[in-house]
N, C-alpha and C positions, 0 to 999 in steps of 0.2 A: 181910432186915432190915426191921422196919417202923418208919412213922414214929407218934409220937405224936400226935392231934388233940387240940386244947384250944382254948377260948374267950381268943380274943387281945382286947386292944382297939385300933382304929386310932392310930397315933402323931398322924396329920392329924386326924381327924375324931372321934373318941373313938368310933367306933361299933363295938359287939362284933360278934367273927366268929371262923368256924370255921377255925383251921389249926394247921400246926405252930409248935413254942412260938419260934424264931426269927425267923414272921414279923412285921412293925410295921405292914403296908397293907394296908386290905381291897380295898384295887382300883387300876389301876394310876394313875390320877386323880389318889389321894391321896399318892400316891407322887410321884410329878410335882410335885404344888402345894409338899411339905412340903420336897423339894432346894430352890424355887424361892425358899421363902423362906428356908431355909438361907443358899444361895449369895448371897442379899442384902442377908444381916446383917438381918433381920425376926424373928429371933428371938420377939423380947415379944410378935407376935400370939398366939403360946402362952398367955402369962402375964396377956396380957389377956383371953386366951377365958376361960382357969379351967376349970373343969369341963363345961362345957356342951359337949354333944355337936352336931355339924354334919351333917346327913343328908347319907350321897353322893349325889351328882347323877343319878345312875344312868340315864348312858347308855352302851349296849351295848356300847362301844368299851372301857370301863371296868370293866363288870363281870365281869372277869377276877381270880384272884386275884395281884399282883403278889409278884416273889420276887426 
C-alpha cells in the first residue's frame, strides 16, 4: 500500500511541506507550540496572525517530520 505525498501547509506556522494529506505539522516544534496554545484557550493567536506565514525555528531537534 502506498501513501500519497502532497504539499500540506503547517496548521502552526502556515509553512508548506511535503507529506501525507493527514499530516497538519512540519515539524515536531510546531506541533508542540500549536497543543500549547490550544490547551490554553490562545486560540485568537490564529486569527490575529491571518495569513502570514511564521518560518520554523529550525533546529535539529525539530526538523523531524511530526505524525
Amino acid at each position: 500500500m502506498s501513501r500519497t505525498i502532497q504539499v500540506n501547509e503547517c496548521a502552526h506556522c502556515g509553512t508548506p511541506f511535503s507529506g501525507v494529506p493527514e499530516e497538519r505539522f512540519c515539524c515536531r516544534g510546531c506541533k508542540f507550540v500549536w497543543r500549547v496554545i490550544h490547551d490554553n484557550g490562545l486560540d485568537q493567536f490564529y486569527q490575529i496572525r491571518g495569513k502570514a506565514t511564521l518560518p520554523p525555528a529550525g533546529a535539529s531537534v525539530f526538523n523531524q517530520t511530526a505524525q
